[in-house]
N, C-alpha and C positions, 0 to 999 in steps of 0.2 A: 718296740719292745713288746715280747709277748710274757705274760707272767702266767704261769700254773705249777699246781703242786702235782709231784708223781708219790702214790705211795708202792714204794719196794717191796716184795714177794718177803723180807722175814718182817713185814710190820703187820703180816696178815694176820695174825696170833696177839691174842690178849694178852698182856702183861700182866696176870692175874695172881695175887699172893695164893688164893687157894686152891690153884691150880698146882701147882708145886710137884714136881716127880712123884709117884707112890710106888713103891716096891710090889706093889698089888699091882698094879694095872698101869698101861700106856694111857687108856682112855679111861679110865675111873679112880678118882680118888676118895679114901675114906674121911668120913666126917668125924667125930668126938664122939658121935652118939655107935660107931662102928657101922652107918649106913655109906652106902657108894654115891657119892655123889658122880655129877658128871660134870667135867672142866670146861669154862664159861672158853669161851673165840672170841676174837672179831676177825670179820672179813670186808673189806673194804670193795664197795660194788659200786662204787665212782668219786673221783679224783675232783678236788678242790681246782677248780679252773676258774681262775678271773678273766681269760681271755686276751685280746690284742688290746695294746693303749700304746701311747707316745707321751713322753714328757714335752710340754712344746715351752718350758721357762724353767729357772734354774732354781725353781720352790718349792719346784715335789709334787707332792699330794697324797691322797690317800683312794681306795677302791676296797668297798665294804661290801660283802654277799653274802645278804640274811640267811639263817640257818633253816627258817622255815618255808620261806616261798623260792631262793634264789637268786631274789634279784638283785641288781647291782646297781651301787650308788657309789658315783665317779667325784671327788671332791677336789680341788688345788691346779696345778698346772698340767692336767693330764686329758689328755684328747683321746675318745674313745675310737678306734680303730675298726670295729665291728667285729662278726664274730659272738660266741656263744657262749657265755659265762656258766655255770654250774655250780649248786653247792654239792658238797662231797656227801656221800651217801655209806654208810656201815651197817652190820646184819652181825647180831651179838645171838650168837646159840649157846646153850646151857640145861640147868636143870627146869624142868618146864612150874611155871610159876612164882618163883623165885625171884626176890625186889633186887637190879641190880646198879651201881652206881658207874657212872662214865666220867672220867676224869681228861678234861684234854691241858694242853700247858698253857703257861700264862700267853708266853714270848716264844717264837721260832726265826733262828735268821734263816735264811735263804740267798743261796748265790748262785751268781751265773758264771758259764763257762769263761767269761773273761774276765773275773773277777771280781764283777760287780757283786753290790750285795741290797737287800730289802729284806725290813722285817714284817710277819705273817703275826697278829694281835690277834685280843678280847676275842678268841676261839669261842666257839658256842653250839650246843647242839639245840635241836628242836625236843628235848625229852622232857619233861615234867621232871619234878625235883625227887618222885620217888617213885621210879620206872620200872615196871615187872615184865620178867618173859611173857608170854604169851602160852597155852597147852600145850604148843607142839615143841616150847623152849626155845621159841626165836623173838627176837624184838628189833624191829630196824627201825635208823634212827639217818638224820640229818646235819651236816654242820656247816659254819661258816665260819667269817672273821672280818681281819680289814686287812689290808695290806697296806704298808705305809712306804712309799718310795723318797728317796733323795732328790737332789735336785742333780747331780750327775749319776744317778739310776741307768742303765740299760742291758738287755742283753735278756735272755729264755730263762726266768729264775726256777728254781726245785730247791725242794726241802723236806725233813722228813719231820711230820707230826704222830708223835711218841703219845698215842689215845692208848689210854688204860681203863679195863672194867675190870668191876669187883663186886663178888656177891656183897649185898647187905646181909 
């Protein structure tokens, strides 16, 4: 069984309220005070890979990849395969200086082309509770989670993680 996450070409784009079309501009939108802001991104510049495993009993387990160093910790009935695990990596551009918040979801299921299915948990990134661009309006950041398999689990799972920023 190998398990990784792909993220798809339209998840590359923030889900941002204040980004919102402006009749002014493709790439600027106005603020309240009549100033141009500029609309927050994300880009996603490496993919959530747990790597190769086997389930070797019919109890499951779980495989957890810290958000900040990547390493992975194999728990239950699952035989590590070898192979190079990754936490996934995202690049948030925006208005340069500006605190901005990163929402990922609780719960994601994920399935394989044969039906199977695993769900992707407790998502987490490596960012401080109240994260600011950077001068030049970029802030990159790190994330992880657990993965929780079944006990008849198998099969190349993918799922798509719906990461949302938002200015503060």
């Amino acid at each position: 069984m190998t398990a990784y996450l792909a993220f798809l070409p339209d998840m590359a784009q923030a889900q941002c309220r204040l980004c919102a079309d402006s009749p002014m501009s493709d790439s600027l939108s106005q603020t309240a005070t009549g100033k141009q802001e500029i609309p927050l991104q994300i880009e996603i510049t490496a993919n959530l890979d747990f790597s190769r495993m086997a389930l070797i009993g019919g109890g499951g387990g779980m495989v957890s990849i810290d958000p900040m160093s990547g390493a992975r910790q194999i728990s239950g009935s699952i035989a590590n395969l070898g192979g190079m695990s990754l936490h996934g990596e995202g690049r948030l551009t925006g208005e340069p200086g500006r605190n901005v918040r990163v929402s990922l979801p609780q719960r994601i299921l994920l399935s394989a082309p044969n039906g199977s299915t695993a769900e992707l948990e407790k998502l987490e990134t490596n960012l401080p509770a109240m994260a600011r661009l950077d001068p030049a309006g970029r802030l990159v950041f790190t994330f992880g989670g657990q993965l929780r398999l079944r006990g008849d689990a198998n099969g190349q799972f993918r799922g798509r993680i719906a990461i949302t920023a938002d200015y503060e």
